[in-house]
C-alpha positions as a Markdown table, in Angstrom:
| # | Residue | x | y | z |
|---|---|---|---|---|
| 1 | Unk | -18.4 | -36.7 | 30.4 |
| 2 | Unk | -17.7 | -33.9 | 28.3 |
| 3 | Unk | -15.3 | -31.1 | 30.6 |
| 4 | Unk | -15.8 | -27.9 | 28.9 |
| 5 | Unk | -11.9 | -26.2 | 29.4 |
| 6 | Unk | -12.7 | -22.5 | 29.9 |
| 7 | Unk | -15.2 | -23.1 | 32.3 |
| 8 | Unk | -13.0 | -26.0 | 34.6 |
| 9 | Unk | -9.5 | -22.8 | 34.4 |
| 10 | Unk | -11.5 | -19.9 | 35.2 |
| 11 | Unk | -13.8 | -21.5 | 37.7 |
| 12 | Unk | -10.5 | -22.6 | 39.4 |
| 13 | Unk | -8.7 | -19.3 | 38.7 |
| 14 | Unk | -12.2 | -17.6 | 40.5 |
| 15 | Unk | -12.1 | -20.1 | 43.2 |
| 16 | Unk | -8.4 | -19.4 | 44.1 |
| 17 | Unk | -8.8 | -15.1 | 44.1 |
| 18 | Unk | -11.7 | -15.8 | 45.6 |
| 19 | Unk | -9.7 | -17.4 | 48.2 |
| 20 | Unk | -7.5 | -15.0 | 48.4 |
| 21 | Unk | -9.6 | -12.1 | 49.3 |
| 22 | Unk | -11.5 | -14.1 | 52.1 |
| 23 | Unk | -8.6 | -14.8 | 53.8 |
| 24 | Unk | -7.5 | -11.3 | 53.8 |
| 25 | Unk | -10.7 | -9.9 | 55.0 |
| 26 | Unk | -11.2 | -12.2 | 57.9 |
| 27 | Unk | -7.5 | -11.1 | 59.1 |
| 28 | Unk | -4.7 | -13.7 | 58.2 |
| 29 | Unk | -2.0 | -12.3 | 57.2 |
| 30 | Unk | -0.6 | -13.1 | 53.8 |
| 31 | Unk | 3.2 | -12.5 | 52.5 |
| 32 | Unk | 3.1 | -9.8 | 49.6 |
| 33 | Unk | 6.4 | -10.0 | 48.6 |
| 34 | Unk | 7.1 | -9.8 | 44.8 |
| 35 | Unk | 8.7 | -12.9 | 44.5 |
| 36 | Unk | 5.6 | -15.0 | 45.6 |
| 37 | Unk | 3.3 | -13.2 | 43.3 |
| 38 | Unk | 5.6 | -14.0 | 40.8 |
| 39 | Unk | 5.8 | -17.3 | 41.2 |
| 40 | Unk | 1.7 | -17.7 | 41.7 |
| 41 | Unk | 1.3 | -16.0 | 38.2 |
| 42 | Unk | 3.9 | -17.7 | 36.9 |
| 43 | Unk | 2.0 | -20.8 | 37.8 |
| 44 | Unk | -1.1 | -19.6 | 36.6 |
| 45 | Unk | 0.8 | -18.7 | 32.8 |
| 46 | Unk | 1.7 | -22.7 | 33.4 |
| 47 | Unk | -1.5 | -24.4 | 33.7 |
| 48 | Unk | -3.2 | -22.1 | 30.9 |
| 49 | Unk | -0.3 | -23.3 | 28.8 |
| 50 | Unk | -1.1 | -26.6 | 29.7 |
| 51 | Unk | -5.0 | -25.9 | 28.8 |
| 52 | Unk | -3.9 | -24.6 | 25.3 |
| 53 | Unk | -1.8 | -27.3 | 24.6 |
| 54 | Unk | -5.1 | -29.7 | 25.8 |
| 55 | Unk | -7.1 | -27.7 | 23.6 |
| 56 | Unk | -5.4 | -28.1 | 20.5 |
| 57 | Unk | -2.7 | -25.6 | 19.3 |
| 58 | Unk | -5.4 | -23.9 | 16.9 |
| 59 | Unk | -7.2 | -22.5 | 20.0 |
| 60 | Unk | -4.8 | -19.7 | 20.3 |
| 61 | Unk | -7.1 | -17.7 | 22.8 |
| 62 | Unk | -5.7 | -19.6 | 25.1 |
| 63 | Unk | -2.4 | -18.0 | 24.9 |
| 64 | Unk | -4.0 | -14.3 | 25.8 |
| 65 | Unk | -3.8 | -15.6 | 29.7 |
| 66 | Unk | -0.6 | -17.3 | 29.4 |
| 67 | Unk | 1.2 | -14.2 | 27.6 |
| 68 | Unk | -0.6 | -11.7 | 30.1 |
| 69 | Unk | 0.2 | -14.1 | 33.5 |
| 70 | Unk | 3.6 | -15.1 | 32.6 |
| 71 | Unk | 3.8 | -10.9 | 31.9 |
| 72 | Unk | 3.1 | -10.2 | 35.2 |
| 73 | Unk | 5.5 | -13.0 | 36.5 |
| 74 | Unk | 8.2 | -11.6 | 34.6 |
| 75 | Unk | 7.0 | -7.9 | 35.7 |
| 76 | Unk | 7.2 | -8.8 | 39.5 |
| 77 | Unk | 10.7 | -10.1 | 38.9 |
| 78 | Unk | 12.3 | -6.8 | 37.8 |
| 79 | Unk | 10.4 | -5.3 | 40.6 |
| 80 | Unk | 12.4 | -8.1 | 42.9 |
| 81 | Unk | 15.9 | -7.1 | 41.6 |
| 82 | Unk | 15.2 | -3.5 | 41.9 |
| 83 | Unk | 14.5 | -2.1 | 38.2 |
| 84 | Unk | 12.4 | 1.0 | 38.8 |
| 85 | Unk | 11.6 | 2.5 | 35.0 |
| 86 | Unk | 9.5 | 2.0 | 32.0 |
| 87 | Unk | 11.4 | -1.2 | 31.0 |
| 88 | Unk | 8.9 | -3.2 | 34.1 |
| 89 | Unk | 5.3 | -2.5 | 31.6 |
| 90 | Unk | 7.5 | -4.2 | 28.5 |
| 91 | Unk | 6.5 | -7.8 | 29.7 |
| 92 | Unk | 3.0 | -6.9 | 29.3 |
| 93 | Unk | 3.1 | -5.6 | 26.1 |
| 94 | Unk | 5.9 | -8.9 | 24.9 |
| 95 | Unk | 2.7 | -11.0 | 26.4 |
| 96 | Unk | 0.0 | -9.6 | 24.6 |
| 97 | Unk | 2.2 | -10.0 | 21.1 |
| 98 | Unk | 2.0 | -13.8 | 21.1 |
| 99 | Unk | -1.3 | -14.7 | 20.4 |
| 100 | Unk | -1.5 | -12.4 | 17.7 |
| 101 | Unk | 2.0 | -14.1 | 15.8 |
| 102 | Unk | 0.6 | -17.4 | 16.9 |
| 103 | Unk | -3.1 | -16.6 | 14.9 |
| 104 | Unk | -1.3 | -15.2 | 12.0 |
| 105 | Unk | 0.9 | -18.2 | 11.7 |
| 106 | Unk | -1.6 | -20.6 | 12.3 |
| 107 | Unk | -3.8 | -19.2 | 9.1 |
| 108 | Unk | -2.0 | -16.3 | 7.6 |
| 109 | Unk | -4.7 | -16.4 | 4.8 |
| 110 | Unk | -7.3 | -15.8 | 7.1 |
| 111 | Unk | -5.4 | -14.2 | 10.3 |
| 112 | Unk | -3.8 | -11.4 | 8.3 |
| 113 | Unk | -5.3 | -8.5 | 10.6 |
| 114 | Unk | -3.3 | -10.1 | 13.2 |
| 115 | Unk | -0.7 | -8.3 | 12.2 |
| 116 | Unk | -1.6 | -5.0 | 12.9 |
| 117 | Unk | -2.1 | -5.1 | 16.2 |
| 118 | Unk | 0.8 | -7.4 | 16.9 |
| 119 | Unk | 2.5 | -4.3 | 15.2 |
| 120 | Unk | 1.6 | -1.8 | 17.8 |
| 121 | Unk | 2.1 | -4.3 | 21.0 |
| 122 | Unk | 5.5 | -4.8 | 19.7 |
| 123 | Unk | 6.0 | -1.0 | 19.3 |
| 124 | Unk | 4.6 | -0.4 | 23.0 |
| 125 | Unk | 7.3 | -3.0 | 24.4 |
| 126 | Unk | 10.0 | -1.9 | 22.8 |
| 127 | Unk | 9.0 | 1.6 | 23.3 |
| 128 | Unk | 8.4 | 0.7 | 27.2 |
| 129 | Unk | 11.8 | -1.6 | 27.1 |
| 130 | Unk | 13.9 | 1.5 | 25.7 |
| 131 | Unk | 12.4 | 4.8 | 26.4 |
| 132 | Unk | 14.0 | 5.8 | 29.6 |
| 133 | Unk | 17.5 | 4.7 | 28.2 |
| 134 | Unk | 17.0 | 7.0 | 24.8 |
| 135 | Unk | 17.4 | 10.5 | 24.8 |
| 136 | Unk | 15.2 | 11.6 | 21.7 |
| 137 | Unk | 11.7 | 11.6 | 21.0 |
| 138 | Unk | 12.0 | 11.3 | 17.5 |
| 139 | Unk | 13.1 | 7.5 | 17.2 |
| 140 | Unk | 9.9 | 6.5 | 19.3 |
| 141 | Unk | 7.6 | 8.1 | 16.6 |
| 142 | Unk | 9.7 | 6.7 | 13.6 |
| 143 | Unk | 9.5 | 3.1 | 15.7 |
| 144 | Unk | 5.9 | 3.5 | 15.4 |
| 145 | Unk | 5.3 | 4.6 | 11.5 |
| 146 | Unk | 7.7 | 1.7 | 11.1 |
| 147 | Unk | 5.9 | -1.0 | 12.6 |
| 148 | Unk | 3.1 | 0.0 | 11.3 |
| 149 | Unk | 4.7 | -0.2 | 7.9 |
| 150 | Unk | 6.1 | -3.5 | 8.8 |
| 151 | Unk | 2.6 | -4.6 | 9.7 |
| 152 | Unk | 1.0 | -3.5 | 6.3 |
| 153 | Unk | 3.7 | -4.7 | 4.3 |
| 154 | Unk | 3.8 | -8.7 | 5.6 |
| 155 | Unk | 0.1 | -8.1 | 5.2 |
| 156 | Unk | 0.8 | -7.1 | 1.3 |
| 157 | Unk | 3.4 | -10.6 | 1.3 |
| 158 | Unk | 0.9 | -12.6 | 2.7 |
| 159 | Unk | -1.2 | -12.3 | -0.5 |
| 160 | Unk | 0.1 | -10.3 | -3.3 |
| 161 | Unk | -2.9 | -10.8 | -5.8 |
| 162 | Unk | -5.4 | -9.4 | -3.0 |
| 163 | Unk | -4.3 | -7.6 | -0.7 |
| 164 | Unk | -1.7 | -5.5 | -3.3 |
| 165 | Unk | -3.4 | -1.8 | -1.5 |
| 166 | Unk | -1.2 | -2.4 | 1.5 |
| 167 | Unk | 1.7 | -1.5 | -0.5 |
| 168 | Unk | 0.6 | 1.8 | -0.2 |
| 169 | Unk | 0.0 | 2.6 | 3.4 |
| 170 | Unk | 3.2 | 0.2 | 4.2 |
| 171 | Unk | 5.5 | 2.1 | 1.7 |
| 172 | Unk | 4.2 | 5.4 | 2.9 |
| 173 | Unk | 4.4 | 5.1 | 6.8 |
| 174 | Unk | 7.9 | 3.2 | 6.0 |
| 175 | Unk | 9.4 | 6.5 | 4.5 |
| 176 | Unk | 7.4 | 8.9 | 7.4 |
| 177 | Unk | 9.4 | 6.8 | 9.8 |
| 178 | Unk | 13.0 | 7.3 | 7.7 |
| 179 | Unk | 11.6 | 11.3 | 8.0 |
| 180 | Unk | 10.8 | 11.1 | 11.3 |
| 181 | Unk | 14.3 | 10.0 | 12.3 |
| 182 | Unk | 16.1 | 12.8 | 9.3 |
| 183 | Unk | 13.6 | 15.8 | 10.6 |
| 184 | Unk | 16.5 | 17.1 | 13.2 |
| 185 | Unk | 19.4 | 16.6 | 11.0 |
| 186 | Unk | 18.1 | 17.4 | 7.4 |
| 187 | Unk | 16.7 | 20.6 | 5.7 |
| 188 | Unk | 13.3 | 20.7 | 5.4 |
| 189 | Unk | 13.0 | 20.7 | 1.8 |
| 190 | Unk | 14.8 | 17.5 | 1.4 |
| 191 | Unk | 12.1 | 16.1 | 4.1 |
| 192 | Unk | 9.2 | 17.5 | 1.7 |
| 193 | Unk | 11.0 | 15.8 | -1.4 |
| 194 | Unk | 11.2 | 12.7 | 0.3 |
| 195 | Unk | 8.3 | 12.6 | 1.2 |
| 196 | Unk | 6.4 | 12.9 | -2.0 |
| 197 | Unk | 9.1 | 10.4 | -3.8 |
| 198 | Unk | 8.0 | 7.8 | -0.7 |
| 199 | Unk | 4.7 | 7.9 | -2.2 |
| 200 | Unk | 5.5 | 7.5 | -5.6 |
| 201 | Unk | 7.8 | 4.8 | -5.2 |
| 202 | Unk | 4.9 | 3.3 | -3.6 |
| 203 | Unk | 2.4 | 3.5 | -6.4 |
| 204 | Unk | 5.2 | 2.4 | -8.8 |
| 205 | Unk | 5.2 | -1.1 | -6.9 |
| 206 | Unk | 1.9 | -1.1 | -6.9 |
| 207 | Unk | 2.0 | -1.0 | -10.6 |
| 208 | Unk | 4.4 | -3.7 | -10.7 |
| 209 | Unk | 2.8 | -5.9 | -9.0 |
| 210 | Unk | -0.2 | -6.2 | -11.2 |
| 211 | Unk | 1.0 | -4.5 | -14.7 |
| 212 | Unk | -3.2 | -3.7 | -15.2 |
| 213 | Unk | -3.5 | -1.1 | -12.2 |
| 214 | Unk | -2.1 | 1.8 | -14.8 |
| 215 | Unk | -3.7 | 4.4 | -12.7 |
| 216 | Unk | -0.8 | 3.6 | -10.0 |
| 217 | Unk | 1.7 | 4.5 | -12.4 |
| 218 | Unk | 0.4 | 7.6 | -13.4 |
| 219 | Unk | -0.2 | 8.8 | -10.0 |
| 220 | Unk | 3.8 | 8.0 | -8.9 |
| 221 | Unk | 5.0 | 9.5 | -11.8 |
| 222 | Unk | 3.1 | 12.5 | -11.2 |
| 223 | Unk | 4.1 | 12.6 | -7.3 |
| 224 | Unk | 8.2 | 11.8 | -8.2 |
| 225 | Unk | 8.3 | 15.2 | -11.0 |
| 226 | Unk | 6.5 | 16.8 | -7.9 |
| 227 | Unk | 9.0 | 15.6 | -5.4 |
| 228 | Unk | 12.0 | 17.3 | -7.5 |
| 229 | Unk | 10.5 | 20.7 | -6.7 |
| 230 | Unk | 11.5 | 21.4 | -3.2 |
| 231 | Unk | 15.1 | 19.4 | -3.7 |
| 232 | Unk | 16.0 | 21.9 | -6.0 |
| 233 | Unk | 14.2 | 24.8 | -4.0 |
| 234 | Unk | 16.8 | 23.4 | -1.2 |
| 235 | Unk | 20.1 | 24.7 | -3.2 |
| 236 | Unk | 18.9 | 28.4 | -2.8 |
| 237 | Unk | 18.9 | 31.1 | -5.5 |
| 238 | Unk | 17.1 | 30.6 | -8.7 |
| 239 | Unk | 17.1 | 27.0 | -9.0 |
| 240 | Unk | 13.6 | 26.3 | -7.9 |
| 241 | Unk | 12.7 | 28.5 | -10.2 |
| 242 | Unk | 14.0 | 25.7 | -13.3 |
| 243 | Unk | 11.7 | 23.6 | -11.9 |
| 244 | Unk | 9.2 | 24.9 | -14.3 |
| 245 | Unk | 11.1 | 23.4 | -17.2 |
| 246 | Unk | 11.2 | 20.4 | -15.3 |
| 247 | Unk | 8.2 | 20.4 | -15.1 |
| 248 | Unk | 7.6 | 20.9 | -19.1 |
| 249 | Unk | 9.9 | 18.4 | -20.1 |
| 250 | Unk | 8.3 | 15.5 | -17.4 |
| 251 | Unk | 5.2 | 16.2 | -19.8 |
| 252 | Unk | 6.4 | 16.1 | -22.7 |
| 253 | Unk | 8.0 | 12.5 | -21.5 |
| 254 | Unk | 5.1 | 10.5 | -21.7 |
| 255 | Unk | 3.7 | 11.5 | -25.1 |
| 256 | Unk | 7.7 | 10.7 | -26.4 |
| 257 | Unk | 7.4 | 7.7 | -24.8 |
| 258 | Unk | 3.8 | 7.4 | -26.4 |
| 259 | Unk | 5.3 | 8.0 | -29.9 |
| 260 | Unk | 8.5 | 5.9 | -29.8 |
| 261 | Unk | 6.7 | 2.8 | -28.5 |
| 262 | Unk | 3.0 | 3.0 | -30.4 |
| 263 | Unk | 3.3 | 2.3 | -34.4 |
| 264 | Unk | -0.3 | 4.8 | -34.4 |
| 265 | Unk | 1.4 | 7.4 | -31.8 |
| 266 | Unk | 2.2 | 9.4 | -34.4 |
| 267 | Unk | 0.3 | 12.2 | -32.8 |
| 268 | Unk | 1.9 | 12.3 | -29.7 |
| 269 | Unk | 5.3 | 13.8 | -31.3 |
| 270 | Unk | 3.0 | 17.4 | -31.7 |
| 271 | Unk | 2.3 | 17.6 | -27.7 |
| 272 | Unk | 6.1 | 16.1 | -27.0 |
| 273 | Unk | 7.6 | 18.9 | -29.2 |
| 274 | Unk | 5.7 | 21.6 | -28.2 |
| 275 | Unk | 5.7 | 21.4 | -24.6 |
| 276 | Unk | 9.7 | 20.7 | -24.7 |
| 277 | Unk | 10.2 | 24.1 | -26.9 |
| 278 | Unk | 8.6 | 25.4 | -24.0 |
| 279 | Unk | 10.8 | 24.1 | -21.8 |
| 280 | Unk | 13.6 | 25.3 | -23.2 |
| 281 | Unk | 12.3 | 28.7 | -24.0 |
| 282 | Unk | 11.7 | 29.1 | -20.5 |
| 283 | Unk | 15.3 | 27.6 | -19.4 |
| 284 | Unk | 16.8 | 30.5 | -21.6 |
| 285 | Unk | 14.4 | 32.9 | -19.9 |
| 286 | Unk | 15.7 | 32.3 | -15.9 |
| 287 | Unk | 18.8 | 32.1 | -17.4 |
| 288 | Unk | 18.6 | 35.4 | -18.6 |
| 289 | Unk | 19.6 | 34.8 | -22.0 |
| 290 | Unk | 15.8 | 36.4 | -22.9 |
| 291 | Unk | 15.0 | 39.0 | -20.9 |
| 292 | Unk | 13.7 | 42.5 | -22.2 |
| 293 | Unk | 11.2 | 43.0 | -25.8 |
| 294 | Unk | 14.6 | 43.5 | -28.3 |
| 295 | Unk | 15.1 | 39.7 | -27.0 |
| 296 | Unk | 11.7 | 38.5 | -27.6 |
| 297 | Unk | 11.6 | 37.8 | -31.5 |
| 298 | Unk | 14.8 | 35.4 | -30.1 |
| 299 | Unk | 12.3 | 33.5 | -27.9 |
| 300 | Unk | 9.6 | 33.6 | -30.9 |
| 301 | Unk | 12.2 | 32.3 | -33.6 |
| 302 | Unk | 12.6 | 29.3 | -31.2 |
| 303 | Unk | 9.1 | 28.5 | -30.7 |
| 304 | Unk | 8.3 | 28.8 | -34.3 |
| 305 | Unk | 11.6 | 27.1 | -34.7 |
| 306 | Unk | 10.7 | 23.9 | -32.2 |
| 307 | Unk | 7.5 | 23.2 | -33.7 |
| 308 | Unk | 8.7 | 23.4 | -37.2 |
| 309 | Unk | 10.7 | 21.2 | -36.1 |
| 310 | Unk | 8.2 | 18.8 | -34.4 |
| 311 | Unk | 6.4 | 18.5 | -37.9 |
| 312 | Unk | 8.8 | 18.0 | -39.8 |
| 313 | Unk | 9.0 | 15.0 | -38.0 |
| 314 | Unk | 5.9 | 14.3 | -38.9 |
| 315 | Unk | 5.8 | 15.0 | -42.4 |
| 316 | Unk | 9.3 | 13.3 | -43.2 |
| 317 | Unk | 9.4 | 10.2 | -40.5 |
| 318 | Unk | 5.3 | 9.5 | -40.5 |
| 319 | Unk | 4.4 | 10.2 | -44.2 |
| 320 | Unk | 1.7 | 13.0 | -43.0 |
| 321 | Unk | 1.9 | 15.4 | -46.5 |
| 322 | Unk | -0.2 | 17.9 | -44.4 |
| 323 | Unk | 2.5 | 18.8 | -42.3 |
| 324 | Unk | 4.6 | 19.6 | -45.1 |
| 325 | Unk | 3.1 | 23.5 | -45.3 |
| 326 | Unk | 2.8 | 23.9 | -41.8 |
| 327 | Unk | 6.7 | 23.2 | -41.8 |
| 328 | Unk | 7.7 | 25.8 | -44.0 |
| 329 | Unk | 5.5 | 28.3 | -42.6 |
| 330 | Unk | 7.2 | 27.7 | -39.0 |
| 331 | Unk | 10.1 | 28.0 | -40.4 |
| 332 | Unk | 9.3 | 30.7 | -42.6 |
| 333 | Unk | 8.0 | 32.4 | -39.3 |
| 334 | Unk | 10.9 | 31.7 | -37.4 |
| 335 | Unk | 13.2 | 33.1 | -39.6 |
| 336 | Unk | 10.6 | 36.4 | -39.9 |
| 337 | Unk | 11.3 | 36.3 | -35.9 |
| 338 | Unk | 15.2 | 36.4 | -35.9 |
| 339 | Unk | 15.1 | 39.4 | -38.5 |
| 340 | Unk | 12.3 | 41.6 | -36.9 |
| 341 | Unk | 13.2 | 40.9 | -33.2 |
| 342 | Unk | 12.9 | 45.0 | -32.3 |
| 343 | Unk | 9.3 | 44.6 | -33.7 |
| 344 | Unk | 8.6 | 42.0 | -31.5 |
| 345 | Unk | 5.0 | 43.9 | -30.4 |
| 346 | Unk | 3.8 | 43.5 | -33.6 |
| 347 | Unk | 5.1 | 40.2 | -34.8 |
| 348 | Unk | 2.1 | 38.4 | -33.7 |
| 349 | Unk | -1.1 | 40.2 | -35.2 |
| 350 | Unk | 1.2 | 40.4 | -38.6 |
| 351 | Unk | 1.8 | 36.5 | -38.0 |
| 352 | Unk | -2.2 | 36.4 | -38.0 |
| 353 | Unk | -3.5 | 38.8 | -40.5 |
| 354 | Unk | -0.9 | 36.4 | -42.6 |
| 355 | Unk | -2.5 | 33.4 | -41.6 |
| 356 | Unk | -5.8 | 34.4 | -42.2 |
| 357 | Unk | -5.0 | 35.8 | -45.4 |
| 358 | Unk | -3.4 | 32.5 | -46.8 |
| 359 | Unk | -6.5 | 31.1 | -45.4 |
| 360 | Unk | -9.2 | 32.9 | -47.4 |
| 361 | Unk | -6.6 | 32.3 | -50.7 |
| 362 | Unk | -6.9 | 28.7 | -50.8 |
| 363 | Unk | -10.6 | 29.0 | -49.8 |
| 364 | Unk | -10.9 | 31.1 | -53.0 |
| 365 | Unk | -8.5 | 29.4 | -55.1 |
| 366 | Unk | -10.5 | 27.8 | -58.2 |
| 367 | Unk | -10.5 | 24.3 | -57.9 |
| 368 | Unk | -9.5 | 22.3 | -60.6 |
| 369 | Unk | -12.6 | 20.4 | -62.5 |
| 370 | Unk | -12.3 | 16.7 | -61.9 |
């Protein structure tokens, strides 16, 4: 005959509490002391050990009454020897843990969720274990973003190929837990920095892992030229404002990276240059170095000076015969700039009117018959 397991321990289990509260209500009087309790819960942890074992080590259900019994053993026994604090709910918590590590370790392939909320019953016994003999709040809520983080990130080892998005929650919650523990003892800025450089560091491993999820490394190089602006706001005075020119040259980065590595990148020089004249125009500018209108035909000199600069590149390193006239007339420009600086307000619409007019000459220049 077939003995189906649950049924025979919980029917027995039923049986005995059953017991229990018959003998109670028809007057016998029954010792409560902790230390009995303990050991009858201890016994019961025992025989559903014994029924897990029995039915094969992959029933792991099994171990929720063994881990929650032998809890309350354990429990009754710091009541016994006088412990009165948080630490006596710890057992509970400690119990409830291992059926979720067994599961996981059983079949991590399939079991992977396991590790989430084994994650938060280990936070709540070691939050229960350690509370009352702490004196700050902040470690319990970094101990919490950090095994969560733990959680995510075995559940990213487990199975890089597929499960490669809990990189990000991991690597985020991982850093919230690092500024959790900082918030009382670092500026605020710092905080906001590292913050944003958590997050980017975790889109860059994402992109490692699997070289074809480009998007990733976009997104954490955009979040770590982000993350620069309040650690520089955090030395005072006008060094957050430079971040501006940070911000220009982190632009120009990728199209120099663009050129330098692609044989038909060409192109990407123009944007590179450009944007990094602006950055240093506006360097100069905070700086003070250009600051009222006589000083603006110095800014104009280098901007016209930058991008003849950029294609001339282009013209002399790439072969581009185009770019040959729109050199000289940058640099004819930015010499133009240096010499009528105190006209700077009219620099421009002269700069136009001379464009246009060179324009409509080689539209009107007779073309030779062929």
């Amino acid at each position: 005959m077939k003995v189906h397991k649950s049924s025979l321990f919980w029917g027995i289990l039923l049986i005995g509490f059953g017991a229990y509260a018959l003998a109670q209500s028809m007057g016998y009087e029954i010792p409560q002391e902790p230390t009995i309790w303990a050991y009858i819960f201890g016994g019961i942890g025992l025989l559903s050990l014994i029924f897990y074992f029995a039915d094969g080590v992959k029933a792991w259900g099994w171990l929720f009454p063994v881990g929650i019994f032998g809890a309350l053993a354990v429990t009754l026994v710091m009541v016994a020897n006088g412990v009165d604090n948080a630490a006596v709910g710890s057992p509970l918590f400690f119990g409830l843990l291992i059926p979720f590590v067994v599961a996981y370790f059983l079949d991590r392939a399939r079991n992977w969720w396991a590790l989430i909320p084994g994650g938060v019953m280990l936070f709540l016994a070691l939050v229960t274990l350690f509370v009352d003999t702490t004196g700050s709040d902040e470690w319990i809520g970094s101990l919490f973003l950090f095994m969560i983080a733990v959680s995510f990130l075995v559940v990213y080892l487990n199975d890089r190929a597929r499960h490669w998005w809990a990189l990000i929650p991991g690597g985020v919650t991982l850093f919230l837990a690092l500024v959790v523990l900082l918030s009382t003892t670092v500026k605020g800025e710092w905080i906001g920095s590292l913050f944003l450089f958590a997050v980017a560091l975790s889109f860059f491993v994402v992109y490692l892992n699997n070289r074809a999820h480009q998007w990733a490394l976009l997104v954490a190089y955009i979040l770590f030229v982000l993350s620069i602006a309040p650690a520089m706001a955090s030395f005072g005075g006008d060094t957050a404002a430079y971040f501006g020119s940070v911000f220009l040259l982190a632009v120009a980065a990728p199209f120099f990276v663009v050129y330098f590595r692609f044989e038909n990148g060409w192109w990407a020089i123009i944007p590179a240059g450009a944007t990094t004249t602006l950055a240093v125009i506006a360097t100069l500018a905070i700086a003070g170095w250009i600051r009222d209108t006589e000083s603006g035909g110095i800014s104009n000199a280098i901007l016209m000076g930058g991008l003849a600069a950029t294609f001339a590149v282009v013209w002399l390193r790439n072969a581009k015969p185009w770019a040959k006239i729109v050199t000289i007339v940058l640099a004819a420009l930015a010499v133009a700039s240096v010499f009528f600086a105190s006209y700077n307000e009219i620099f421009w619409p002269v700069a136009i009117i001379l464009a246009g007019g060179y324009l409509l000459y080689t539209a009107l220049k007779p073309k030779p018959v062929q």
